[in-house]
C-alpha positions in Angstrom: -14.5 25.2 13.7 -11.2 27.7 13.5 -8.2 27.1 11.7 -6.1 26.6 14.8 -8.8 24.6 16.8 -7.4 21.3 18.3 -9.3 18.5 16.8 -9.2 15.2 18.4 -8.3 12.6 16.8 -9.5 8.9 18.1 -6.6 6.7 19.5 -7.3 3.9 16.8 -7.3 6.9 13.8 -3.9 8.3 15.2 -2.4 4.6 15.3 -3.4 3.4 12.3 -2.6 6.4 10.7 1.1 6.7 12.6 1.1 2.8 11.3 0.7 3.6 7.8 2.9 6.8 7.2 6.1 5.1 9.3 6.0 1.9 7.1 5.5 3.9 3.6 8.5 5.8 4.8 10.2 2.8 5.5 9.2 1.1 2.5 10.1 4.4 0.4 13.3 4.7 1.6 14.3 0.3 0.9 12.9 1.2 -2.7 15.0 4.3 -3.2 17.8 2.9 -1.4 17.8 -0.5 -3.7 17.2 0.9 -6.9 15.8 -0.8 -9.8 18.2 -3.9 -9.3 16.4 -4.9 -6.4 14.1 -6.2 -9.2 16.9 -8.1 -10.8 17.8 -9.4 -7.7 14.4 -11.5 -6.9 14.3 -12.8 -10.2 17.7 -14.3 -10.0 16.3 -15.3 -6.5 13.3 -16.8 -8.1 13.3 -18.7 -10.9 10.7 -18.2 -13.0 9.5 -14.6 -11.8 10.0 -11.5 -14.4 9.2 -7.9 -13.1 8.2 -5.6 -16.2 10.3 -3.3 -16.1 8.1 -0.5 -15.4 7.9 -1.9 -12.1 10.0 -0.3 -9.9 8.8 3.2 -11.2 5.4 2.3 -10.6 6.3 1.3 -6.7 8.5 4.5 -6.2 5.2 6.8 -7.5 2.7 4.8 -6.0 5.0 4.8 -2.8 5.2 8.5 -2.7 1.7 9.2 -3.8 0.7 6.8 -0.6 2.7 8.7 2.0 1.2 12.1 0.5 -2.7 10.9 1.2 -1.9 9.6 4.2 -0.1 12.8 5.4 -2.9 14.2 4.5 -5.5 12.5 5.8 -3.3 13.0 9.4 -4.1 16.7 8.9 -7.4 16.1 8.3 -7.9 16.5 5.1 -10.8 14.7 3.5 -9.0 14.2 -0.2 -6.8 12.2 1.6 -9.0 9.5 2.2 -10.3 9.9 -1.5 -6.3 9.3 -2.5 -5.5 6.4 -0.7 -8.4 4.3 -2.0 -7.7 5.2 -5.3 -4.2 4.4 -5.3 -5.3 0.8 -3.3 -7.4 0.2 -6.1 -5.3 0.9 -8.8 -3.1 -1.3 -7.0 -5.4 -4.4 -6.8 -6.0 -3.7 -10.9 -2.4 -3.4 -11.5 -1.8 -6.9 -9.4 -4.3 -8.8 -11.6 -2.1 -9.7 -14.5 1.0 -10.2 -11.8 -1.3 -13.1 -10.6 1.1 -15.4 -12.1 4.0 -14.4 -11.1 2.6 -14.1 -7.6 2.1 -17.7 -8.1 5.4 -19.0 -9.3 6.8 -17.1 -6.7 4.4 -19.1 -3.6 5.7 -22.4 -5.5 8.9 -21.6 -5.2 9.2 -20.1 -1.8 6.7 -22.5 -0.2 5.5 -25.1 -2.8 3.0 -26.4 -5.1 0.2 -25.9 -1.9 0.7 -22.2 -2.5 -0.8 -21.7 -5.7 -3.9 -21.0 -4.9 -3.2 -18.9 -2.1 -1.3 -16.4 -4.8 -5.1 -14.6 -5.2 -5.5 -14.0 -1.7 -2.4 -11.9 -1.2 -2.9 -10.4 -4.5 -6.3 -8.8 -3.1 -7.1 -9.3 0.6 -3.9 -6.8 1.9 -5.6 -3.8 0.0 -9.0 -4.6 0.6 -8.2 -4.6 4.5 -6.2 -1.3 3.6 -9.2 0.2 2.6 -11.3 -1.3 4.7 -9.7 -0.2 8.3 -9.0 3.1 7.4 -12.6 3.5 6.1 -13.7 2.1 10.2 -11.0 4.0 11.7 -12.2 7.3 10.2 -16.0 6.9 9.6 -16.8 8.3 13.7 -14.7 11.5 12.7 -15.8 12.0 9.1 -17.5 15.1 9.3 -14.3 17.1 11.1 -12.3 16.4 7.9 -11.6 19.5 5.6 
C-alpha cells in the first residue's frame, strides 16, 4: 500500500480511538490548568490521603506521553499501540503502593464498604484500557506501519 492510500479504519477503531485522544486532551488540559495544588486540594478534601509529590509530574508526562501513542496509533502507526500499553502498565505498577491511599480515600468518600473495592479501581480501568484497544485493533493489525 502507497503512502497516500486511504485506509479504512473500522467504526469501533475510529470511536474508541476519537474516545481516547478527546478525554486525554481533556484531562491534559484540567492537569495543566490546575497545577500542582490540585494535589493539595484533595488532600485537604480528604483526610488522610497524601500525594507524593512527584505526582503531578508523573500525571502531566504520562498524560502527554498517552495523547502521543494514541495520536499515533490514529495514524496508523503500529508503535503506538506498543506505547499505550506500556504506559497502562507502568501505570498499574505505579498504582500498587497508592493502594492505600486509594483506600482511605473509598472510606472517606463512600465508607468502610469501600475498602476492598480500592484494588479494583486500582487495576480493572487499565486492564480494560488495554484490553479494548487490543479488540478494537486486532481485525486491522496488519495495515499498521
Amino acid at each position: 500500500m502507497t503512502k497516500y492510500q486511504f485506509k479504512e479504519r473500522p467504526g469501533c477503531m475510529t470511536w474508541w480511538l476519537g474516545f481516547i485522544i478527546v478525554t486525554l486532551a481533556i484531562s491534559l488540559f484540567r492537569t495543566l490548568i490546575g497545577g500542582p495544588d490540585q494535589l493539595k486540594q484533595m488532600e485537604t478534601l480528604v483526610p488522610g490521603v497524601i500525594f507524593p509529590s512527584w505526582m503531578y509530574a508523573y500525571g502531566l508526562s504520562n498524560g502527554l506521553a498517552q495523547l502521543g501513542f494514541a495520536i499515533a496509533l490514529y495514524l496508523w502507526k503500529k508503535w503506538g499501540f506498543y506505547g499505550l500499553v506500556t504506559v497502562w502498565v507502568i501505570g498499574i505498577i505505579i498504582s500498587i503502593p497508592m493502594i492505600n491511599q486509594t483506600q482511605v480515600l473509598m472510606v472517606n468518600l463512600v465508607g468502610p464498604q469501600a475498602a476492598s473495592l480500592a484494588k479494583i479501581f486500582v487495576f480493572i480501568p487499565s486492564v480494560m484500557q488495554i484490553l479494548i484497544t487490543y479488540l478494537v485493533i486486532r481485525p486491522v493489525w496488519d495495515e499498521l506501519e
